[in-house]
DSSP file (Angstrom, degrees, kcal/mol; ACC not computed):
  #  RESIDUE AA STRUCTURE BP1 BP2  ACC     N-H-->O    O-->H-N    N-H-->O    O-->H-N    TCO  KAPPA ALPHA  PHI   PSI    X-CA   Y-CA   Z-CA
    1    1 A X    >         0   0    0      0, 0.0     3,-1.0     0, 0.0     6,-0.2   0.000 360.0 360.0 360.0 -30.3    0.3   21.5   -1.9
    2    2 A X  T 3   +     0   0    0      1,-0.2     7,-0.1     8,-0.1     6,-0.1  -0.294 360.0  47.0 -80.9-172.7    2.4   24.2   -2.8
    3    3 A X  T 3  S+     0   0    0      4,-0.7    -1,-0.2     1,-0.4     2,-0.1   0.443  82.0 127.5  78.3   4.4    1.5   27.1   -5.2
    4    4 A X  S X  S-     0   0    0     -3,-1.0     3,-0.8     4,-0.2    -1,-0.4  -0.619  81.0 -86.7 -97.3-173.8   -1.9   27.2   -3.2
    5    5 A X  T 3  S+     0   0    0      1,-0.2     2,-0.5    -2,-0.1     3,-0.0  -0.316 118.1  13.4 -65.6 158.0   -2.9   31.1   -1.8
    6    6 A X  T 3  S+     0   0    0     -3,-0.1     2,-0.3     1,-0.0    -1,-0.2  -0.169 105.9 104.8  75.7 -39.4   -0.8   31.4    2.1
    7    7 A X    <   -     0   0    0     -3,-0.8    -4,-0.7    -2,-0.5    -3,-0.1  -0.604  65.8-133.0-121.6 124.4    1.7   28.0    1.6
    8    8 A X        -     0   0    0     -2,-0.3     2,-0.4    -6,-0.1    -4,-0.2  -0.214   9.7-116.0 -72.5-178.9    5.1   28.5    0.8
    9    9 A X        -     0   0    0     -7,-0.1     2,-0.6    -6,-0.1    -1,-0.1  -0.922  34.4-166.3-115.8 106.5    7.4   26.9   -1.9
   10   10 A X        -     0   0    0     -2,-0.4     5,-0.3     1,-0.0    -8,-0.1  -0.871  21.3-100.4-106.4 135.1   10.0   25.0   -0.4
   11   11 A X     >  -     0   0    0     -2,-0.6     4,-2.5     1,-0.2     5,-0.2   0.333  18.5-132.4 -41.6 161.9   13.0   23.7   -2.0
   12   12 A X  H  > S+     0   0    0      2,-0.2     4,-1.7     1,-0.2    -1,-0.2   0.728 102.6  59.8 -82.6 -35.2   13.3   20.5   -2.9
   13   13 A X  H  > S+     0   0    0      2,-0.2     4,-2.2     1,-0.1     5,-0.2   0.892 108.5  49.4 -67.8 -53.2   16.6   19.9   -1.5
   14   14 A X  H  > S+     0   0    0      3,-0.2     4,-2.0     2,-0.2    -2,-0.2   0.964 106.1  53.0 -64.7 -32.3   15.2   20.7    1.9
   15   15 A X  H  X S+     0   0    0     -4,-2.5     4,-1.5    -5,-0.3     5,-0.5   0.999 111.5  45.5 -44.6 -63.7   12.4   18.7    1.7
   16   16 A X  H  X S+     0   0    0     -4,-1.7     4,-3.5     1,-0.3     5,-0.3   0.871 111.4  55.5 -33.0 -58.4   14.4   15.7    0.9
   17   17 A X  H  < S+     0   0    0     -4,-2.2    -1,-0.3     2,-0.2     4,-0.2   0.843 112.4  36.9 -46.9 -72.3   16.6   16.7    3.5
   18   18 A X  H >X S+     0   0    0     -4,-2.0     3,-1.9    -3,-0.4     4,-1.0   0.952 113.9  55.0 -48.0 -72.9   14.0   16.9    6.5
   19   19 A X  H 3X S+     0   0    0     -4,-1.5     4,-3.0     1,-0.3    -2,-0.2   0.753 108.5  49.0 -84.5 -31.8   11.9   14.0    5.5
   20   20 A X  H 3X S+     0   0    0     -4,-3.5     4,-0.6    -5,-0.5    -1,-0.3   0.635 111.9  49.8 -77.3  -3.7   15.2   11.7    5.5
   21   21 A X  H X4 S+     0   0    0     -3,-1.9     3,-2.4    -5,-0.3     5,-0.3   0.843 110.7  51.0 -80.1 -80.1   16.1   13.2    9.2
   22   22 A X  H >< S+     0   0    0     -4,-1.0     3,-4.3     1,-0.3    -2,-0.2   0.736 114.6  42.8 -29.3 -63.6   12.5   12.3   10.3
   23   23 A X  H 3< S+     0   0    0     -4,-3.0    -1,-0.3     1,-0.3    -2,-0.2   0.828 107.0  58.7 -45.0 -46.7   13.1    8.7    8.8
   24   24 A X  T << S-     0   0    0     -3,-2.4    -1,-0.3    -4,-0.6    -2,-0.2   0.201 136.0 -90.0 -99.6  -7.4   16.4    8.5   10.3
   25   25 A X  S <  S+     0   0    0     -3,-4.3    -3,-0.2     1,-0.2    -2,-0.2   0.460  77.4 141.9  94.1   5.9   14.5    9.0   13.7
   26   26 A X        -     0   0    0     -5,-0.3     2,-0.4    -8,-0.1    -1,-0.2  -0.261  59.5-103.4 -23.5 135.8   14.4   12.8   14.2
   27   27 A X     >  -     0   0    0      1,-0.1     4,-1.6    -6,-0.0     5,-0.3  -0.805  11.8-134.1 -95.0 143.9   11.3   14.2   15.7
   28   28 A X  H  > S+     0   0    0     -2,-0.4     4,-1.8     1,-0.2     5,-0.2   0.853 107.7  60.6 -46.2 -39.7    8.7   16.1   13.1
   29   29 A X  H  > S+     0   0    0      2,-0.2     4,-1.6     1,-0.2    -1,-0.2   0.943 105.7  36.8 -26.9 -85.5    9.0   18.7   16.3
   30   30 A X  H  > S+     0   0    0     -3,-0.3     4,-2.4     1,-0.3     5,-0.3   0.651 112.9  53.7 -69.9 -29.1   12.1   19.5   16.5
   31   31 A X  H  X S+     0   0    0     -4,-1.6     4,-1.2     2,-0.2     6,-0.5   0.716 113.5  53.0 -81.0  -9.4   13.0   19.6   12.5
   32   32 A X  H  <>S+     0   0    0     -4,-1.8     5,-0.8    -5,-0.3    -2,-0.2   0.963 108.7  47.8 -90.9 -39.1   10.0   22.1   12.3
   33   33 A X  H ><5S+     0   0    0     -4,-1.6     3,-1.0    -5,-0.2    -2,-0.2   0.907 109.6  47.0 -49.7 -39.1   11.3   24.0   14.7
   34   34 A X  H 3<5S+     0   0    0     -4,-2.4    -2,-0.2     1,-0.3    -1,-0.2   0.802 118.0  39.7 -75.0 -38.0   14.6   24.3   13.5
   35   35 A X  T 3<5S-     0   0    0     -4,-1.2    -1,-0.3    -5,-0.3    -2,-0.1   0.078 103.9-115.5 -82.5  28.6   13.7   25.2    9.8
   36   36 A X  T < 5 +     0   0    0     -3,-1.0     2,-0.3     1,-0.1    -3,-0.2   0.698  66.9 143.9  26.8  41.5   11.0   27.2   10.4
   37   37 A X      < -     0   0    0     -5,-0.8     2,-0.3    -6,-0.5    -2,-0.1  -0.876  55.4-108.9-118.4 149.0    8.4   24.7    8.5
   38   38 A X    >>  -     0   0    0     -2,-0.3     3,-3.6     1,-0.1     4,-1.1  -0.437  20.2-132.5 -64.4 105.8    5.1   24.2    9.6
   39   39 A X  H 3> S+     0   0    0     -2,-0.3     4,-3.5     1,-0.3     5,-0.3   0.971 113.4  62.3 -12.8 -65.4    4.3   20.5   11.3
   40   40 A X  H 34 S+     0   0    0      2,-0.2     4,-0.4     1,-0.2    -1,-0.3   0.618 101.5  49.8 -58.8  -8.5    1.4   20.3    9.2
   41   41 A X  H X> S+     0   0    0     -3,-3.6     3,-2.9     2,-0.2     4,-1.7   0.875 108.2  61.7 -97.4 -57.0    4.1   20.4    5.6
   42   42 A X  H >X S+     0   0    0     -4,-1.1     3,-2.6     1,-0.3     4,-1.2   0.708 101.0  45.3 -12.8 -76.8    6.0   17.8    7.2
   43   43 A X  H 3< S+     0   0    0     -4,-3.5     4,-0.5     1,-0.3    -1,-0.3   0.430 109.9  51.4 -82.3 -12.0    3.6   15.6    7.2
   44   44 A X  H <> S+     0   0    0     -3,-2.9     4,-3.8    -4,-0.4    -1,-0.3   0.790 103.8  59.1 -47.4 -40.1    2.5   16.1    3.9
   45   45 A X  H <X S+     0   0    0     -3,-2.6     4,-2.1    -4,-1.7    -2,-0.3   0.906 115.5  42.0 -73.2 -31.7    6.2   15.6    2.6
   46   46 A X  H  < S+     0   0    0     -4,-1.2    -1,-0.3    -5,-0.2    -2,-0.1   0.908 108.4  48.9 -61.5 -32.4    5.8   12.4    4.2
   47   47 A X  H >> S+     0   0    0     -4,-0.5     3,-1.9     1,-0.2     4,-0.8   0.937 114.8  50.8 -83.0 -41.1    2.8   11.5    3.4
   48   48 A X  H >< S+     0   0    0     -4,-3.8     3,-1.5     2,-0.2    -2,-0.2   0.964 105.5  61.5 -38.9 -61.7    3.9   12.6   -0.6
   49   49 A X  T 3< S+     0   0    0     -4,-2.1    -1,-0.2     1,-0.4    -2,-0.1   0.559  92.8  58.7 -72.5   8.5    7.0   10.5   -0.3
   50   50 A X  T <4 S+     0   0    0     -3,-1.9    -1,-0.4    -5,-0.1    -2,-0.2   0.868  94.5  68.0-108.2 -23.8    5.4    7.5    0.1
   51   51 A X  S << S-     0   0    0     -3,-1.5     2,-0.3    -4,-0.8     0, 0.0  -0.578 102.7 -92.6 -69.1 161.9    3.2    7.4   -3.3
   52   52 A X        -     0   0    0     -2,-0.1    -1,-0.1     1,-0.1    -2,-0.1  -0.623  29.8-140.7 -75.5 110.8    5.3    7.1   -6.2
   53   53 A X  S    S+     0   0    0     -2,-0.3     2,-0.2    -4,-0.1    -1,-0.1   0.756  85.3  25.3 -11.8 -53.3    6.4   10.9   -8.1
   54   54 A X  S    S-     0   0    0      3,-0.0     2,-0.5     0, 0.0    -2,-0.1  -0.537  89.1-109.0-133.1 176.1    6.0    9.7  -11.7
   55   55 A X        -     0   0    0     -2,-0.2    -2,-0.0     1,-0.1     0, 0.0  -0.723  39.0-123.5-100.4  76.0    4.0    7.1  -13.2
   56   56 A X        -     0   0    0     -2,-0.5     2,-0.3     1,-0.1    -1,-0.1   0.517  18.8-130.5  21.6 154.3    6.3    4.2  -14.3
   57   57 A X        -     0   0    0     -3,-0.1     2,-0.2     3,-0.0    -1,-0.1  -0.938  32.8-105.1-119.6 150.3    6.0    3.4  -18.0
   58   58 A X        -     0   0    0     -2,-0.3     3,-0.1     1,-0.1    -2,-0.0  -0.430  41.0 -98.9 -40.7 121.4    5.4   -0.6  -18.4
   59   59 A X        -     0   0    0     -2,-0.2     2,-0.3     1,-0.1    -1,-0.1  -0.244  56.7 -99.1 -66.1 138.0    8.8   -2.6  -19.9
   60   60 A X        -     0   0    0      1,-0.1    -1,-0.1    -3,-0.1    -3,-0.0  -0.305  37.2-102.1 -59.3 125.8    8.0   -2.9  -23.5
   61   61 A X        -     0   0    0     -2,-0.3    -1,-0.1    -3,-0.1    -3,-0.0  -0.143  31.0-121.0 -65.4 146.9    6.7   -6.1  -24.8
   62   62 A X    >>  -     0   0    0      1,-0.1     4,-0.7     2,-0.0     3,-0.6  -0.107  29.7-110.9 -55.3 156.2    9.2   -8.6  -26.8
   63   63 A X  T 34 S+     0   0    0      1,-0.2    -1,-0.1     2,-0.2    -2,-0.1   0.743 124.7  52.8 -64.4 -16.6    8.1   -9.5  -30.7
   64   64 A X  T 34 S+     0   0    0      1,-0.2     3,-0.3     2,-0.1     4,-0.3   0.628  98.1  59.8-101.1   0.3    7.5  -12.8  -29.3
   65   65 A X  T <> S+     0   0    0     -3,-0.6     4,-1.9     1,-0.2    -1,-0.2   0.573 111.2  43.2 -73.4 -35.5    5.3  -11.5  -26.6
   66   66 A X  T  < S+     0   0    0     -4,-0.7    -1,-0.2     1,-0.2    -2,-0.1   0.389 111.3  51.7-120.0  28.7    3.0  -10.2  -29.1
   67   67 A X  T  4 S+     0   0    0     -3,-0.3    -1,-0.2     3,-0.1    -2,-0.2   0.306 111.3  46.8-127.9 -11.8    3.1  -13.0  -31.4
   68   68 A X  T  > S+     0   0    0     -4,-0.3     4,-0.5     2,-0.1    -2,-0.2   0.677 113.0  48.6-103.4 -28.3    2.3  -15.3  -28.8
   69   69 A X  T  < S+     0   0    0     -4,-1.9     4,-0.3     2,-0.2    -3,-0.1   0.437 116.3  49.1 -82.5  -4.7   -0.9  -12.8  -27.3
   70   70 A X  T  > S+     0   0    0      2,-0.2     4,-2.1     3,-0.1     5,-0.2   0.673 108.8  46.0-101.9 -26.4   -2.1  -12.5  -31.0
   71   71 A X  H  > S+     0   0    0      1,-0.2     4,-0.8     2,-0.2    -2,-0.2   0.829 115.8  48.7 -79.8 -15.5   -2.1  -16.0  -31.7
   72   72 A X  H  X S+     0   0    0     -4,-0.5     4,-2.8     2,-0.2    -2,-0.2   0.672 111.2  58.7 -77.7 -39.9   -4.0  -16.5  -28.1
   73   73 A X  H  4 S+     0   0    0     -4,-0.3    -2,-0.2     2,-0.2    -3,-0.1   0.964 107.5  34.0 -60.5 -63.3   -6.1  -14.0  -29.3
   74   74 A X  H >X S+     0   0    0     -4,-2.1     3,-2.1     1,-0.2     4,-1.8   0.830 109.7  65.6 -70.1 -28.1   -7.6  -15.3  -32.7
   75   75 A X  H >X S+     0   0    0     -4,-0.8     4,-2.2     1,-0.3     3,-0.8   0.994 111.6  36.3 -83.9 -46.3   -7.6  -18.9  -31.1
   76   76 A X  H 3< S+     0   0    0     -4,-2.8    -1,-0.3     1,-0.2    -2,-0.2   0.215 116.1  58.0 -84.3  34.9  -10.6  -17.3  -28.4
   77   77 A X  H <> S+     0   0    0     -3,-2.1     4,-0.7    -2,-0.2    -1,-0.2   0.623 111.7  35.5-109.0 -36.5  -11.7  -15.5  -31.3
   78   78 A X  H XX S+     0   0    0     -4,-1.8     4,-4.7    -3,-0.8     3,-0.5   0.934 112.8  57.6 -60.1 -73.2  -12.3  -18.7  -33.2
   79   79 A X  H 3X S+     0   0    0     -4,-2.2     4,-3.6     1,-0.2    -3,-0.1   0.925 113.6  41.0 -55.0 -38.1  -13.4  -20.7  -30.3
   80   80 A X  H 3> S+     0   0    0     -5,-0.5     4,-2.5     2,-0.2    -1,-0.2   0.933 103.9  57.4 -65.8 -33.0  -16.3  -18.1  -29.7
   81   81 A X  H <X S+     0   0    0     -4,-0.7     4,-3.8    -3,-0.5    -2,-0.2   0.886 119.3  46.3 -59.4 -41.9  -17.5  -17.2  -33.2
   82   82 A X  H  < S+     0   0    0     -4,-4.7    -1,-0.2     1,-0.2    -2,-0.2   0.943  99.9  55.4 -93.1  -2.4  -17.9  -21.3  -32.8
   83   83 A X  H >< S+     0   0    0     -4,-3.6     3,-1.0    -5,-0.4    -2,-0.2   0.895 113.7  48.9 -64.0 -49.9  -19.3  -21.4  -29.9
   84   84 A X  H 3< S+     0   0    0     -4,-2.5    -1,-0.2     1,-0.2    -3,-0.1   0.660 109.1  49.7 -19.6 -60.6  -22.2  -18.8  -31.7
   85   85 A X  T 3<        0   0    0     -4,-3.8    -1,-0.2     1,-0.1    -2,-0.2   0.027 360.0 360.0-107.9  26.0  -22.7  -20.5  -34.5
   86   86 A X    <         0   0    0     -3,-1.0    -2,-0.2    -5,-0.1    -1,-0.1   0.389 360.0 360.0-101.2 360.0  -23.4  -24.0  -33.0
């Protein structure tokens, strides 16, 4: 949300910082008062910190992982071509 026209930038360390008071049982209230942040970015930074930052990457498959999905592969590759021509 930040970077749009009007909404400040805030650091990153303070976000962190607030959103782990809040958790920690703080009220959204009081830490906006006391920073000078807006209810309404709280409750973005929460609502942000519960989807994931980055996108994962998938653990890379083993040699035998992909010797074992290629031989799975031609065997329904087979069974359909006969399934086709019967």
């Amino acid at each position: 949300m930040s970077g749009k026209k009007g909404m400040k930038k805030y650091p990153a360390g303070i976000r962190e910082e607030v959103v782990s008071r809040i958790r920690a049982g703080e009220s959204q209230r009081a830490l906006s008062q006391e920073y000078g942040i807006s209810r309404w970015a709280i409750h973005c930074w929460l609502k942000e910190s519960v989807l994931p930052k980055t996108r994962g990457r998938k653990p890379a498959k083993t040699l035998a992982e992909y010797k074992y999905e290629n031989k799975r592969l031609k065997m329904e590759n087979e069974l359909l071509r006969d399934f086709l021509h019967s």
